[in-house]
N, C-alpha and C positions, 0 to 999 in steps of 0.2 A: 504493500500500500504506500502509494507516495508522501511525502510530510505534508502536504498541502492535503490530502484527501483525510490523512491523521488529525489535523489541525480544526479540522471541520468535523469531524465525527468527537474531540472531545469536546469542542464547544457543542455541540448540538445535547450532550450528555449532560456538560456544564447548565445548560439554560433549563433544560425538562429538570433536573434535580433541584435547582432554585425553585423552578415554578409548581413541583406536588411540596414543595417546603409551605412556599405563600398560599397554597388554595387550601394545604390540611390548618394553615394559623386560621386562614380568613376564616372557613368552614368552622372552629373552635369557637370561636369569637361570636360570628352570626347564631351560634344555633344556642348560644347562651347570656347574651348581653341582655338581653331582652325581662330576665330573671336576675339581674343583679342590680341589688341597689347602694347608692352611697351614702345612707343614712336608715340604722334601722326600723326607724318610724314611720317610715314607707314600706317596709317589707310586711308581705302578710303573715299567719301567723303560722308557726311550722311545730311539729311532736320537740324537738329537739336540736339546738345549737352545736353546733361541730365545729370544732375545733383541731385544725390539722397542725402536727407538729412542727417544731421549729427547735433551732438552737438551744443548747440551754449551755449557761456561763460557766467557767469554770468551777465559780465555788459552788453552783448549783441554784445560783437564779435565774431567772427568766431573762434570755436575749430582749433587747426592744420590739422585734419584729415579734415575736412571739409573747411576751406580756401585752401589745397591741392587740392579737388579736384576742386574748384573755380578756381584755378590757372591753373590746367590743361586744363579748358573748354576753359577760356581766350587765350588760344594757338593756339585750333584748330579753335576758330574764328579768331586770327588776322592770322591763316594761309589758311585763307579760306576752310576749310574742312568743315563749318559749317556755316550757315548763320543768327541761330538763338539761341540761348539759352533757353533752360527750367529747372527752378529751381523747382524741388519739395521736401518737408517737412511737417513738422506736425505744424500746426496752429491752434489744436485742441482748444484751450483759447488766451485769450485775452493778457494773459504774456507769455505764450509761440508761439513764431511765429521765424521759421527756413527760411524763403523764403524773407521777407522782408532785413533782415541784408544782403542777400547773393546779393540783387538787389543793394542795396545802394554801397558793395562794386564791384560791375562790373563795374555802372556809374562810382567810384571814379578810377579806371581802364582805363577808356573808351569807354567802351562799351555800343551802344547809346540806350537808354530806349526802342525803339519802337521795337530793334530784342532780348530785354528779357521779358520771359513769367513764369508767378508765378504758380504754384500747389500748394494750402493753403492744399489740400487733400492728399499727399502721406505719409499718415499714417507708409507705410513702404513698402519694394520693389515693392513685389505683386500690389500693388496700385498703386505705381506710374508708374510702366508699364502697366494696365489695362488702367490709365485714360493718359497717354501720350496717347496712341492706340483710344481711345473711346472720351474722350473730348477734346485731344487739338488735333485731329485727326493725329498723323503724321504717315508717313509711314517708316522712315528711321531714326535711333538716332545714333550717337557716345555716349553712356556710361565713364562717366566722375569719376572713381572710383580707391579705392583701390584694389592692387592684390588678397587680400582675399576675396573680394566682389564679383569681377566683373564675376564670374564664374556661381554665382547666378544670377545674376541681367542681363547677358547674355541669357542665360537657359530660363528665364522667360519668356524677351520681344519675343525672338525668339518662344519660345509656344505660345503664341498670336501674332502669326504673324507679329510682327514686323522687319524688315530688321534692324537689330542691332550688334554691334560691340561695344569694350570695348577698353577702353585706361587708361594704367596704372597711378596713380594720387601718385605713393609711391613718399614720399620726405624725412618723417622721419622717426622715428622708429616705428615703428607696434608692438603694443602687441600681447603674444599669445592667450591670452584671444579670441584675433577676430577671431584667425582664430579655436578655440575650439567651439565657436558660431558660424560657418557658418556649421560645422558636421550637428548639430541639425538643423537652420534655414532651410537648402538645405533638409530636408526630409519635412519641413511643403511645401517650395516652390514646391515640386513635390505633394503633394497631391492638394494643389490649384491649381494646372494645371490640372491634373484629373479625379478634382470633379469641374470643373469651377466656383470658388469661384467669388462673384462678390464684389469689395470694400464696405465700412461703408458708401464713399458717392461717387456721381455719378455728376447727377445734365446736363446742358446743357451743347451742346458743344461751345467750343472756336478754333475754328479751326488755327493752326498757319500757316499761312498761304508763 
């Protein structure tokens, strides 16, 4: 093959691979903006606030992106838009655990132990809306996130049938970094929709009832 015919056949690869990148964001985007809001007093009222993991600091507080969105769930419970809380993160070892710190500071909040529910298992998006849906059985969530997230984490629950909706968690500043990482994440989250990926771990249910 001559380089001139090579040159042409990787650009032509180049351009198709840019363009399923921007039609799977755009497709993410459209099929979920419509269900997010940036104040939760707009949002209607859902079984349960979800809360997807985030950072947690060294000595074991809460990153800012992650007490953000802490903060935001705490809103649409004491506005009654929600009547339960569910925390989920990675508790993959015994020194890393994202769901305990986040329960400790809801009590310190006031939010009474019995209407907050742990996910030791949301490894990351995909998971935590598989097993919100599948183990802690609910049918209805507020999404407790940043604006660069919530497009995904929208998109997901609502491909597995969950009745879901997104409330914006922005308070400081956002890197661009995150929103450079949801390009890529948002093409793995449409393939595990599908190929119905099923999470790392499953286990009984806990129904929140």
């Amino acid at each position: 093959m001559k380089p001139k015919a090579v040159a042409i056949f990787v650009m032509k690869g180049v351009i198709a691979f840019v363009s399923a990148i921007v039609l799977v964001n755009l497709a993410v985007y459209f099929l979920s903006v419509k269900y997010i809001y940036k104040e939760g007093g707009s949002a209607p009222e859902a079984q349960v606030a979800l809360i997807p993991g985030a950072a947690i600091l060294q000595g074991g507080g809460l990153s800012p992106i992650f007490r953000d969105r802490v903060d935001a769930a705490i809103k649409l419970y004491e506005s009654e838009k929600v009547s339960k809380i569910l925390v989920s993160g990675d508790n993959s070892t015994v020194s890393h655990n994202e769901v305990n710190p986040v329960r400790d500071y809801l009590i310190q909040n006031g939010i009474p132990g019995a209407d907050i529910y742990l996910d030791h298992a949301g490894f990351d998006t995909y998971s935590t809306m598989y097993r919100a849906r599948d183990i802690f059985r609910v049918s209805s969530i507020i999404i407790s996130t940043q604006a660069f997230h919530l497009p995904r984490a929208v998109f997901i629950a609502r491909s597995l049938g969950l009745k879901a909706y997104g409330v914006s968690a922005d308070r400081g500043t956002i890197l661009f970094k995150n929103y450079v990482r949801e390009v890529f994440a948002n093409e793995k989250a449409v393939f595990s929709v599908l190929f119905r990926a099923k999470p790392k771990f499953l286990g009984e249910a806990i129904p929140i009832k």
